[in-house]
SERO-4910 file (N, C-alpha, C, O; in steps of 0.05 Angstrom, whole numbers):
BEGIN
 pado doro    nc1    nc2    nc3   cac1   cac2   cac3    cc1    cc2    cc3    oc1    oc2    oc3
  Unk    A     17    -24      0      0      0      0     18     25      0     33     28     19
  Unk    A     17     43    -20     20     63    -24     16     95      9     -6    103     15
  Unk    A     39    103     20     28    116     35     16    147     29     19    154      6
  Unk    A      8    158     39    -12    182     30     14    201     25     34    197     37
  Unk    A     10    225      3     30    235      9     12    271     31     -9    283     30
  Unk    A     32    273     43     24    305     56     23    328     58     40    339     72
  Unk    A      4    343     45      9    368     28     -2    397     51    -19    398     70
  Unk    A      7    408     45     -1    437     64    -20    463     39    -18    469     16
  Unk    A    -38    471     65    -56    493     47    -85    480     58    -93    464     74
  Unk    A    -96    496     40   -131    484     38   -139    482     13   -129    496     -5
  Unk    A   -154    470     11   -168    459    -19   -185    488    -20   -177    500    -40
  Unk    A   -201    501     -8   -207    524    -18   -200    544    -36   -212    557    -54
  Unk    A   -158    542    -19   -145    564    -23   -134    556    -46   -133    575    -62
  Unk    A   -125    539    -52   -115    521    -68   -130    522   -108   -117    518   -128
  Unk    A   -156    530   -105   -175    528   -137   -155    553   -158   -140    571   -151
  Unk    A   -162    544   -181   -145    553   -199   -152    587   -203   -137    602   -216
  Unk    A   -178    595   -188   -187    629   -202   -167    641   -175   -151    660   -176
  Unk    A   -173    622   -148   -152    636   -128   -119    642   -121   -108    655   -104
  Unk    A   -109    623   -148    -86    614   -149    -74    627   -162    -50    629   -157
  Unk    A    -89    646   -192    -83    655   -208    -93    690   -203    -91    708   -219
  Unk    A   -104    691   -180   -110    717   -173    -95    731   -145    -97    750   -129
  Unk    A    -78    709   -152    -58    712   -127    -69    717    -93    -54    724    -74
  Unk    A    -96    710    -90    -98    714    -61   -108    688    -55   -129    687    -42
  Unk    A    -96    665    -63   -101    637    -56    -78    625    -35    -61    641    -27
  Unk    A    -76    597    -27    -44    581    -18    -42    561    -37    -62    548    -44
  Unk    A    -19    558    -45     -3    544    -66     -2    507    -48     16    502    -31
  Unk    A    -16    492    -52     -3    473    -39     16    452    -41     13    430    -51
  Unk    A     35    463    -32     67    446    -31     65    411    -17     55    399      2
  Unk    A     80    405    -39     80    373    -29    100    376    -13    111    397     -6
  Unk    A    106    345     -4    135    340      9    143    317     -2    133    299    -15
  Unk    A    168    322     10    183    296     -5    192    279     24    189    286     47
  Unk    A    205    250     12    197    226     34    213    239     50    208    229     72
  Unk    A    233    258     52    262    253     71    242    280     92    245    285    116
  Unk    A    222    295     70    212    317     93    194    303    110    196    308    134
  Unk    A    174    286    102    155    271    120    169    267    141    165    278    162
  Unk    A    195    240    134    215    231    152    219    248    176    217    240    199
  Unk    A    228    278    168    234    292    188    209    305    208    209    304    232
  Unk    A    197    312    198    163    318    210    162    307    230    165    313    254
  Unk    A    154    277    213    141    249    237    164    251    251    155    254    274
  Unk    A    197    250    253    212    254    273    216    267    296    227    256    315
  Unk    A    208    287    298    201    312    307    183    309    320    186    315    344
  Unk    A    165    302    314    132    294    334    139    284    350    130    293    371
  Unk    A    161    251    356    177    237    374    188    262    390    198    282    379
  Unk    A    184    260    420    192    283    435    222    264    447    245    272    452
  Unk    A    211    238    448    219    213    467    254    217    448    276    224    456
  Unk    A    245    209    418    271    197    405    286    228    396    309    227    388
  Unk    A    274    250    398    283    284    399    321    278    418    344    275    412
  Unk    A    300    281    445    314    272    466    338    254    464    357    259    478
  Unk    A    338    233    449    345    213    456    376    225    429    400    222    435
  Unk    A    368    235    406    387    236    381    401    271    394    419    280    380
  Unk    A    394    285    416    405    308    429    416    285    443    418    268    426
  Unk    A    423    277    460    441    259    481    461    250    456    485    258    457
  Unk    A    454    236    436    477    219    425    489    239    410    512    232    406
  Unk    A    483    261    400    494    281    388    509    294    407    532    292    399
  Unk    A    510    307    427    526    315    450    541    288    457    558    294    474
  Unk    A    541    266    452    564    248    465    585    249    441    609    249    444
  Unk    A    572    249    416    590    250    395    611    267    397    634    260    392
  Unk    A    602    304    409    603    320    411    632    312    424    654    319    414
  Unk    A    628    296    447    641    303    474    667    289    467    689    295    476
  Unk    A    660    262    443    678    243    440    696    259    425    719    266    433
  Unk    A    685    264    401    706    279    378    725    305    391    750    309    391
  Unk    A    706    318    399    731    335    415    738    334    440    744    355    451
  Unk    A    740    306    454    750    299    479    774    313    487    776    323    509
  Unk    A    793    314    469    838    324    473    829    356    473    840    374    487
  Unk    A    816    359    461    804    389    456    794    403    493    804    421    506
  Unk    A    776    388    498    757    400    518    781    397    545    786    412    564
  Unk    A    792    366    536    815    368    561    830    385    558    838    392    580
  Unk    A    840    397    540    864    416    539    846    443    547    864    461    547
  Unk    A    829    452    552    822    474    549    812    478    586    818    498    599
  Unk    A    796    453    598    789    463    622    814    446    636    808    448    660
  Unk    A    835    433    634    861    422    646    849    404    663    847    405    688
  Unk    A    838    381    642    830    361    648    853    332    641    862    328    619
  Unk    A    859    313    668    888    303    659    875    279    678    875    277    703
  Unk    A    861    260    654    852    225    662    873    211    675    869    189    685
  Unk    A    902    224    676    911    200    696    935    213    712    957    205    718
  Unk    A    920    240    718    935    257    742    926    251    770    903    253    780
  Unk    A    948    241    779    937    232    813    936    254    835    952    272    837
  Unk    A    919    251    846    914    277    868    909    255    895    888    243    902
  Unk    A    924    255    903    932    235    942    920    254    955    910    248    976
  Unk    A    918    272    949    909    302    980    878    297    981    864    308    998
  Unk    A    868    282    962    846    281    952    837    257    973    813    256    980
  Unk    A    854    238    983    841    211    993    857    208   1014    880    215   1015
  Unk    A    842    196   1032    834    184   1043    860    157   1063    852    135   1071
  Unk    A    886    168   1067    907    147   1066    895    119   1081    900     96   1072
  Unk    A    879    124   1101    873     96   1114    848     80   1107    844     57   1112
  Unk    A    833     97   1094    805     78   1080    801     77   1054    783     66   1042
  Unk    A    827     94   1042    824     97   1012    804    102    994    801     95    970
  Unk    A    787    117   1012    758    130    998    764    162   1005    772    173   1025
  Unk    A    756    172    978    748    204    962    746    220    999    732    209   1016
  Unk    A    762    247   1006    750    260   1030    719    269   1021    706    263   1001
  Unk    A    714    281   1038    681    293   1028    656    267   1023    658    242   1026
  Unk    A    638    280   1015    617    263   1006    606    262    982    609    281    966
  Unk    A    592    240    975    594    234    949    617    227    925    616    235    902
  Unk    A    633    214    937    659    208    921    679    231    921    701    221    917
  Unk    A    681    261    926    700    271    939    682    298    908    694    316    896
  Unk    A    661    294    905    650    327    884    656    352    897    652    361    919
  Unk    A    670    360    873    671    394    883    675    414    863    672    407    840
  Unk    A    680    433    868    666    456    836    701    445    816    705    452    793
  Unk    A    715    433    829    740    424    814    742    399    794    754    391    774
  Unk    A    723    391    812    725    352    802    695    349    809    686    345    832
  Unk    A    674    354    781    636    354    781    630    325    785    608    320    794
  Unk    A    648    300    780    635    280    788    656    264    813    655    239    817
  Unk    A    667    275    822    690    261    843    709    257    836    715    261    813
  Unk    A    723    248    853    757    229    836    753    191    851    740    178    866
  Unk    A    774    189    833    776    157    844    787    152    859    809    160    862
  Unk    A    771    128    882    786    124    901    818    104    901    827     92    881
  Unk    A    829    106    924    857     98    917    875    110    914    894    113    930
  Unk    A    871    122    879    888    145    865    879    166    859    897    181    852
  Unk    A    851    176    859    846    211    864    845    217    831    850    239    821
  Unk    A    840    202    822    844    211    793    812    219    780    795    202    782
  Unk    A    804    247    766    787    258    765    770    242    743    778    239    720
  Unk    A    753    237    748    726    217    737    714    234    718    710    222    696
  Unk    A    705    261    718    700    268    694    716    265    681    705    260    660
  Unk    A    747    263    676    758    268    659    767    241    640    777    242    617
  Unk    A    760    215    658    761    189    655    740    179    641    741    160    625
  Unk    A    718    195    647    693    189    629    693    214    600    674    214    585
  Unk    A    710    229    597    705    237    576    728    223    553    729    223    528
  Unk    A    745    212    573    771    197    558    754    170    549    757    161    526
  Unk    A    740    160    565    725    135    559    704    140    529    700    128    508
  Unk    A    697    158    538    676    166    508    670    153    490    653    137    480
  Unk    A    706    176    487    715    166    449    730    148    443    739    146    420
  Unk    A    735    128    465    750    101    457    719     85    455    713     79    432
  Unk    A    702     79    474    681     74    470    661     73    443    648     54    436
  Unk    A    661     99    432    639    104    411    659    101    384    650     99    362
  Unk    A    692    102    392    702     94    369    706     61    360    706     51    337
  Unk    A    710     51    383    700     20    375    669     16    364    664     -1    347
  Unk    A    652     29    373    628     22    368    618     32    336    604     19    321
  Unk    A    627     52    331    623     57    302    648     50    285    650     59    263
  Unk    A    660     40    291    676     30    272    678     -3    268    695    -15    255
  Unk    A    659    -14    284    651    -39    285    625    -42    271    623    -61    256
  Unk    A    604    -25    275    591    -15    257    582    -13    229    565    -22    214
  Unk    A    607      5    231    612      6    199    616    -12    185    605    -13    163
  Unk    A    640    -37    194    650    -57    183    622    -78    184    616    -88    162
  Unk    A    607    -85    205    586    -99    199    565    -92    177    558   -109    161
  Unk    A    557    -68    176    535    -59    159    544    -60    129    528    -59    111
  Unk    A    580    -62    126    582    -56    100    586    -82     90    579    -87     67
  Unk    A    598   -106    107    591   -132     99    570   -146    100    566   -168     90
  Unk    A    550   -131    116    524   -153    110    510   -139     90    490   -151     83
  Unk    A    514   -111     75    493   -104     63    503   -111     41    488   -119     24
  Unk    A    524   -109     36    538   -117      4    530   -154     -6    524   -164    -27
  Unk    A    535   -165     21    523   -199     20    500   -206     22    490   -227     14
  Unk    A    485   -177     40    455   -187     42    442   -188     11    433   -208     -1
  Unk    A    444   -160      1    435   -152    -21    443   -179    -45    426   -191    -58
  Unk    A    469   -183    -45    475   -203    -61    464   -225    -58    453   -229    -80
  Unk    A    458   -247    -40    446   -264    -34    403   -257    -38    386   -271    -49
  Unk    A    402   -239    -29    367   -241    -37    372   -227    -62    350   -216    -64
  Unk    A    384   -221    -81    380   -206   -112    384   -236   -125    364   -247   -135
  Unk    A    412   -251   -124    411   -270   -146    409   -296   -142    417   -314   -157
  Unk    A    394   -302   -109    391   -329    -98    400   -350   -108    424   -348   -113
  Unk    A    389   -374   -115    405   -396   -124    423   -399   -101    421   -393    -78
  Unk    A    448   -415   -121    470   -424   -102    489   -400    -83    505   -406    -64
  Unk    A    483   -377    -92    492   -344    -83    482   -351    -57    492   -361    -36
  Unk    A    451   -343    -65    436   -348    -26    451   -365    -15    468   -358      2
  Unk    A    445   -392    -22    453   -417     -4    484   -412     11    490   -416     34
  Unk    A    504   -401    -11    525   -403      0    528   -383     23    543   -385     42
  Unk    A    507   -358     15    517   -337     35    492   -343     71    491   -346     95
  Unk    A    482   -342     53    463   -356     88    474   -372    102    472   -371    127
  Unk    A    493   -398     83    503   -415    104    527   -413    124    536   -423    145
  Unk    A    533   -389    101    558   -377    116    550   -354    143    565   -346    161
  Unk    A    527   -348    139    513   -330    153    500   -351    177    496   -337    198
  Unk    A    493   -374    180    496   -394    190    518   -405    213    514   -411    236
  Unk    A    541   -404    198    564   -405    220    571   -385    231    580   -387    254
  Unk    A    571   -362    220    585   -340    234    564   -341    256    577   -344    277
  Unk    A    544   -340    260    519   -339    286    524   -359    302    515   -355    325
  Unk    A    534   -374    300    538   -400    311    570   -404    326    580   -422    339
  Unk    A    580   -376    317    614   -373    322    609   -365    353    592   -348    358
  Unk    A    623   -377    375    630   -372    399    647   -338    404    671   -335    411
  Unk    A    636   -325    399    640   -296    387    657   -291    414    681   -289    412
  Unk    A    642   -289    442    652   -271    466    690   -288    461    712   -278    458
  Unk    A    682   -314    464    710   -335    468    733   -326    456    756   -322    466
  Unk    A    719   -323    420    749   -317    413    754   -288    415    778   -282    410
  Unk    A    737   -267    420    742   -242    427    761   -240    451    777   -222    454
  Unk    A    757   -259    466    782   -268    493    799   -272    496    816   -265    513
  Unk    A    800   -295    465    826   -306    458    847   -285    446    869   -276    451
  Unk    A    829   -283    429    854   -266    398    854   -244    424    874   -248    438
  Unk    A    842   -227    432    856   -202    454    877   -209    471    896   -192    472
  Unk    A    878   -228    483    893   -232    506    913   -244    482    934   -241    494
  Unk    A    921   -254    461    941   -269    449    955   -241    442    980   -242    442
  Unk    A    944   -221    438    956   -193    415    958   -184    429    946   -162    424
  Unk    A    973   -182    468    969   -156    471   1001   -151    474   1013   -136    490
  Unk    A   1012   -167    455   1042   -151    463   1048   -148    432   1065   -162    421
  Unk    A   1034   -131    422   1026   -121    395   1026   -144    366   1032   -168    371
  Unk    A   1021   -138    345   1021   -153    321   1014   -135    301   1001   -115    307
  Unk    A   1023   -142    269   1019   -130    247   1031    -98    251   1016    -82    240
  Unk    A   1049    -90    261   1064    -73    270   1039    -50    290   1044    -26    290
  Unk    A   1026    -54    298   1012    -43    314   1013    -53    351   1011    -76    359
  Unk    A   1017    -27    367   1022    -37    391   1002    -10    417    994     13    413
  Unk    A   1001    -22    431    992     -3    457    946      7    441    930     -8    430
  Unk    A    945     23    444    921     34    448    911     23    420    892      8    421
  Unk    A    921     27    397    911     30    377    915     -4    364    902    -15    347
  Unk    A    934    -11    377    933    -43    367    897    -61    385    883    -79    378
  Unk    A    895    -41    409    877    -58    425    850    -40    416    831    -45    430
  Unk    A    847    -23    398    811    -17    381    816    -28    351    795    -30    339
  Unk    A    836    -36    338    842    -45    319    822    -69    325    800    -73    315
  Unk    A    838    -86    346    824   -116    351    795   -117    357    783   -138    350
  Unk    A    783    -99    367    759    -97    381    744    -92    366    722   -102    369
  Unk    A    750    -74    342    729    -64    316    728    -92    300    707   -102    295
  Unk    A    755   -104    290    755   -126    276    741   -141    287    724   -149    272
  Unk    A    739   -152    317    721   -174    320    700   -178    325    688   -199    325
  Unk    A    691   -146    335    660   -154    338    650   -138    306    627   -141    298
  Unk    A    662   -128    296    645   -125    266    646   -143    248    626   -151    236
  Unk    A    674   -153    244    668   -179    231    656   -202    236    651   -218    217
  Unk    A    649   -207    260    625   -229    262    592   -221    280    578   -234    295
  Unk    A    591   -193    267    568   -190    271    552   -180    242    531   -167    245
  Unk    A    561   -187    216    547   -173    210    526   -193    189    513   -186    169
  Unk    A    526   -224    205    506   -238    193    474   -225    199    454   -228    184
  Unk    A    475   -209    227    449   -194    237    442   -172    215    422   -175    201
  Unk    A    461   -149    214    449   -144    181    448   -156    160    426   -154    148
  Unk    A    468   -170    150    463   -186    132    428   -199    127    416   -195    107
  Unk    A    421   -210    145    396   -222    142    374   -208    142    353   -216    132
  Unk    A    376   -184    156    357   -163    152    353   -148    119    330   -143    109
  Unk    A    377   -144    105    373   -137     82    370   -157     64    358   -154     42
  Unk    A    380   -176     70    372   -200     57    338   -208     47    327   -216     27
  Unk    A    335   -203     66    301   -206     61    290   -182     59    265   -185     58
  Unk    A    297   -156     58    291   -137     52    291   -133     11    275   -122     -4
  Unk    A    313   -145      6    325   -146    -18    297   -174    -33    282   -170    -53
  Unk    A    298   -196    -17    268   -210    -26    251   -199    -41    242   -205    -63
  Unk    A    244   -180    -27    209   -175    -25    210   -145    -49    191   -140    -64
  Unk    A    240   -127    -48    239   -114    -73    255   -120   -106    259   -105   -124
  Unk    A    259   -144   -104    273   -148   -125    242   -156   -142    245   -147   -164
  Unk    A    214   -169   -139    199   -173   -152    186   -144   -157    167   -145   -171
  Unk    A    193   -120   -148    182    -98   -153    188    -84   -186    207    -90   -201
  Unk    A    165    -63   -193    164    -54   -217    190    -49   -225    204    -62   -241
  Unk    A    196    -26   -209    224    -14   -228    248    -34   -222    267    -31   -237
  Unk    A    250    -49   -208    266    -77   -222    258    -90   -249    277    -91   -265
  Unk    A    235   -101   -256    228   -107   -277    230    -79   -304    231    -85   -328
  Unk    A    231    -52   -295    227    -39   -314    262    -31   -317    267    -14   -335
  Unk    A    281    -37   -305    314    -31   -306    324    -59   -311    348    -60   -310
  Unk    A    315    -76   -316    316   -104   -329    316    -99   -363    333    -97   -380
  Unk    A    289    -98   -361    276    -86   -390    294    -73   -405    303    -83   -426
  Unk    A    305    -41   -395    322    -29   -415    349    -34   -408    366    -16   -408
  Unk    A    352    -62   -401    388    -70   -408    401    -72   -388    424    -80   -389
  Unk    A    388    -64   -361    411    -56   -341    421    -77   -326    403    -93   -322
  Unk    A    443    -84   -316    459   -113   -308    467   -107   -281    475    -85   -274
  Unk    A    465   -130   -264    465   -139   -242    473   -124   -225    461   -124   -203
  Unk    A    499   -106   -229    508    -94   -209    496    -60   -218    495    -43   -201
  Unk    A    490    -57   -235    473    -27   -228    455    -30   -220    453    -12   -204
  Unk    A    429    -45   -219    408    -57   -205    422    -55   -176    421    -33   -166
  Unk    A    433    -73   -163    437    -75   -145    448    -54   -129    448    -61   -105
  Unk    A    460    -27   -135    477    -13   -126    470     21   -132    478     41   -121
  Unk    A    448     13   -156    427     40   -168    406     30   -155    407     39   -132
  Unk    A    379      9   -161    370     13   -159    352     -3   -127    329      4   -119
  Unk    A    368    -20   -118    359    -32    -95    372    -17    -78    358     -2    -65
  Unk    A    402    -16    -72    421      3    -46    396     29    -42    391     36    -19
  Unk    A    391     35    -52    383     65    -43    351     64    -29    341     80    -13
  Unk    A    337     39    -41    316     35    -32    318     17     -7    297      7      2
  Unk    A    345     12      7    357     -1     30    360     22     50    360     16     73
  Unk    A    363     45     43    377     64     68    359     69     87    363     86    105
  Unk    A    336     55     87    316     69    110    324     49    130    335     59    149
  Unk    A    322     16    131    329     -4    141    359     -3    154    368     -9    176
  Unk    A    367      7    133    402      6    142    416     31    161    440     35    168
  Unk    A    397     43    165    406     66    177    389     61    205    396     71    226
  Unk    A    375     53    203    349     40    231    368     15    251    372     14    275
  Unk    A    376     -2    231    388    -16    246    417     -6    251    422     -9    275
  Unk    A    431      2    241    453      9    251    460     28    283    475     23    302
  Unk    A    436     52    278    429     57    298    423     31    333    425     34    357
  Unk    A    418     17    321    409     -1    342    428    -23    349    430    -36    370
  Unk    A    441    -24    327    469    -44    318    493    -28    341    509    -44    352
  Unk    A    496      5    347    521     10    362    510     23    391    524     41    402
  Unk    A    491     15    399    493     13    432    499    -17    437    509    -22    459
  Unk    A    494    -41    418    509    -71    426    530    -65    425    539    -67    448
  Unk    A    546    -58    409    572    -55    409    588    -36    431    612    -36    433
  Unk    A    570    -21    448    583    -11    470    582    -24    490    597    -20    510
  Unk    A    558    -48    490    556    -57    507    587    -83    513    601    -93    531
  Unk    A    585    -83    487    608   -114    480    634   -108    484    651   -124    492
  Unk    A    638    -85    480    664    -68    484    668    -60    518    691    -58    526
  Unk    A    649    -56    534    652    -51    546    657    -71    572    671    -67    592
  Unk    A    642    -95    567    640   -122    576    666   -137    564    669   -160    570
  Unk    A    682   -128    551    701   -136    541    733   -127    558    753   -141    562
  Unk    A    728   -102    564    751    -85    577    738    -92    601    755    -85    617
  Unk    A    717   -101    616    709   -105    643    726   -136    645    743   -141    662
  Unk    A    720   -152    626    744   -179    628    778   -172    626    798   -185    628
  Unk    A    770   -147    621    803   -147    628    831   -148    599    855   -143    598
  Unk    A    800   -159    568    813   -160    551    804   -142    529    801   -153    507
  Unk    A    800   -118    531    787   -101    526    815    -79    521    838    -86    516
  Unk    A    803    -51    524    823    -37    530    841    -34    561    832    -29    584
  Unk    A    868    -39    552    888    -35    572    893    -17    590    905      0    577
  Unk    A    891     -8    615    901     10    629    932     16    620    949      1    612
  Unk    A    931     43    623    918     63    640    896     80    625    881     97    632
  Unk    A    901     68    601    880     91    580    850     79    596    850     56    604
  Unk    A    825     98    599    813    100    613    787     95    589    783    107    567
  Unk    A    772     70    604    746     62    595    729     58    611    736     58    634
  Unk    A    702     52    604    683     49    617    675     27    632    666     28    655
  Unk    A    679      3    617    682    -25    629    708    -32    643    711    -54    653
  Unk    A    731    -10    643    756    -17    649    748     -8    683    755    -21    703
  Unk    A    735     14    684    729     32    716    713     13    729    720      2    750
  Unk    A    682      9    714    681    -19    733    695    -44    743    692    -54    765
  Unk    A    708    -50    725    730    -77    738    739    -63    761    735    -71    784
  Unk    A    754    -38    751    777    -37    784    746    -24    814    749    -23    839
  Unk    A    718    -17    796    708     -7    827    704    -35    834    695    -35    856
  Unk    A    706    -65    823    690    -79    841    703    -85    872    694    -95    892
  Unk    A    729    -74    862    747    -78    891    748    -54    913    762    -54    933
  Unk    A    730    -36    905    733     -8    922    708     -4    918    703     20    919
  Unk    A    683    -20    913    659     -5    910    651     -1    943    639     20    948
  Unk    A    655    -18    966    648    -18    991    656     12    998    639     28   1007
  Unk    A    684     20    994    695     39   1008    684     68    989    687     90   1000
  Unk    A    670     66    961    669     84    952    638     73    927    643     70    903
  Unk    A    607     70    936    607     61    911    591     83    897    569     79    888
  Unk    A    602    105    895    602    133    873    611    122    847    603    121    824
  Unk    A    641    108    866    656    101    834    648     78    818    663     72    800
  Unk    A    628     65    822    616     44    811    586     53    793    573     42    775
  Unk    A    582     77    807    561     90    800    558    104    773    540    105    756
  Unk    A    590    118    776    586    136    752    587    120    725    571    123    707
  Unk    A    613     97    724    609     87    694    593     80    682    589     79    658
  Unk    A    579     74    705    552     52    699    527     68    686    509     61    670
  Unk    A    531     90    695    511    111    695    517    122    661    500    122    642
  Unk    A    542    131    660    544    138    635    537    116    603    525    122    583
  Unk    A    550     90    612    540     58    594    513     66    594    507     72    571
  Unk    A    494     68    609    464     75    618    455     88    593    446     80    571
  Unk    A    460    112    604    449    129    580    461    131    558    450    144    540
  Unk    A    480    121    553    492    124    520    481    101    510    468    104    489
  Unk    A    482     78    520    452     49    507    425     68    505    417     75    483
  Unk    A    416     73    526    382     86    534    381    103    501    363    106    484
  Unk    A    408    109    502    399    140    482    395    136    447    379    142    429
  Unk    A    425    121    452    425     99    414    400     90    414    387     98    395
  Unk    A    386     74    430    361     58    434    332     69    423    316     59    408
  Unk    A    331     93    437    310    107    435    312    126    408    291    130    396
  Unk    A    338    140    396    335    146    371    333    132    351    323    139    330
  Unk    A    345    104    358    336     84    334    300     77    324    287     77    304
  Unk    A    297     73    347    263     72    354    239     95    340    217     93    330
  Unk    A    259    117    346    243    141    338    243    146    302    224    152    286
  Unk    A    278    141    296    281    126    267    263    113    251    252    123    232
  Unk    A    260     93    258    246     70    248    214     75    252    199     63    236
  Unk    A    203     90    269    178     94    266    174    119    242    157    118    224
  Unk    A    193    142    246    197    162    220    196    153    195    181    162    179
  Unk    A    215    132    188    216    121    157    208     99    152    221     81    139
  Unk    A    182     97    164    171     67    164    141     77    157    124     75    174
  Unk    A    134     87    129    107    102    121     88     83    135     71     98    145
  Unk    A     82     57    141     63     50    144     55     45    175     39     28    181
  Unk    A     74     69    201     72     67    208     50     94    223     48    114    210
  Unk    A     40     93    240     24    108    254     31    133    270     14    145    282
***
């Protein structure tokens, strides 16, 4: 079913003696990407939700920036700050004050905002760049497999088959802990998001994959497939003209929803310890060390958790708000 399209004016104002006597309204259509934004907009919920992930972006990309400017230093120790015999923050609430807005850490005094803005962009840079690598192998295989089925499908589903079936967390355990005294000439920070993007994007992207896969089904029997058939056109402009583009509503819906898992995995990842390395400062890295200081301090167990919180809550809820926007037949 065809969705309505939505025009502005009144049919009154709109008749041809009013239109042409100039004291009528002209009524302007819209196009899908303006509906899209409209119906987006009406979402107050997913508004909210794409302001949060837009300010984290914000916070990530110019993290070295914002630290250099308010002399913010993730692994400057401040001892005056704690506590020598209980090794918990002085003051209350983890040791807040107009210096340090979310406390410092106990033990070593080391300032938590500045640990969570360091966390960010290691965070959201594994996550979209894991991302990326999934969405661009499953859409290129999905598409391929539902356009020229046959033995294409079979081979790629089955392969889409095992990868689902791959003990994913295990060898994410393995290959980390085997590479961490670098490989392929990469070492320290950048050898350990190298690994992290590679492994959870490359074996996640049978989940897109199968989504466009059957997305690709249901429009390859459509008109203007049969009418770009007709005048000559071959497999890969079809697929890349005229299906890819009628993919971006799906593929941009799920992706959205595709990189709060990936923070989650990343972050559950450096909480095992094989994640990112101390001292560079993550989110699952701060929970590991509060589980041993949460008694004496649990602010510091509070905050990572809090931040993982809302950066899931937030991807979540703009994906949602997405997908109801470019989904015409939705309500």
């Amino acid at each position: 079913m065809t969705a309505p399209i939505e025009v502005t004016g009144s049919a009154a104002g709109a008749q041809p003696e009013s239109v042409l006597s100039g004291m009528g309204e002209r009524i302007e259509g819209r196009s899908l990407g303006q509906i899209a934004w409209i119906r987006f907009k009406r979402d107050k919920v997913a508004v909210a939700g794409g302001i949060v992930v837009l300010c984290l972006m914000v916070l990530a990309v110019f993290a070295k920036v914002i630290e250099s400017v308010f002399k913010l230093d993730p692994n400057a120790f401040h001892q005056n700050l704690i506590d020598p015999v209980q090794l918990r923050p002085k003051g209350t609430w983890g040791g807040i004050s107009w210096g340090h807005p979310l406390g410092v850490e106990p033990q070593f005094g080391r300032d938590l905002l500045a640990r969570i803005i360091e966390g960010a962009w290691v965070s959201l840079a594994v996550a979209f760049g894991a991302t990326l690598l999934s969405v661009t192998l499953g859409t290129v295989l999905g598409v391929a497999a539902g356009y020229y089925g046959g033995w294409v499908d079979t081979v790629i589903s089955r392969l889409m088959d095992i990868f689902l079936a791959f003990p994913l967390l295990l060898f994410a355990i393995a290959l980390s802990a085997s590479l961490q005294g670098g490989a392929f000439g990469l070492h320290g920070l950048t050898l350990h998001i190298s690994v992290l993007i590679f492994v959870i994007g490359f074996f996640s992207w049978p989940y897109m994959g199968r989504i466009i896969r059957g997305q690709t089904l249901s429009l390859r029997e459509r008109e203007f497939v049969d009418a770009a058939r007709t005048l000559g056109a071959r497999g890969p402009h079809i697929l890349f003209k005229q299906l890819l583009p009628n993919l971006v509503a799906p593929i941009i819906v799920y992706s959205t929803l595709l990189i709060p898992t990936n923070i989650l995995f990343e972050a559950g990842l450096s909480f095992l310890g094989v994640g990112i390395q101390p001292p560079q400062a993550s989110w699952g890295g701060m929970l590991n060390q509060a589980i041993s200081l949460y008694q004496a301090d649990p602010w510091f167990m509070l905050v990572p958790g809090l931040a993982i919180f809302i950066t899931v809550l937030a991807f979540n809820l703009l994906g949602d708000g997405l997908r109801d926007a470019l989904d015409p037949r939705s309500k």
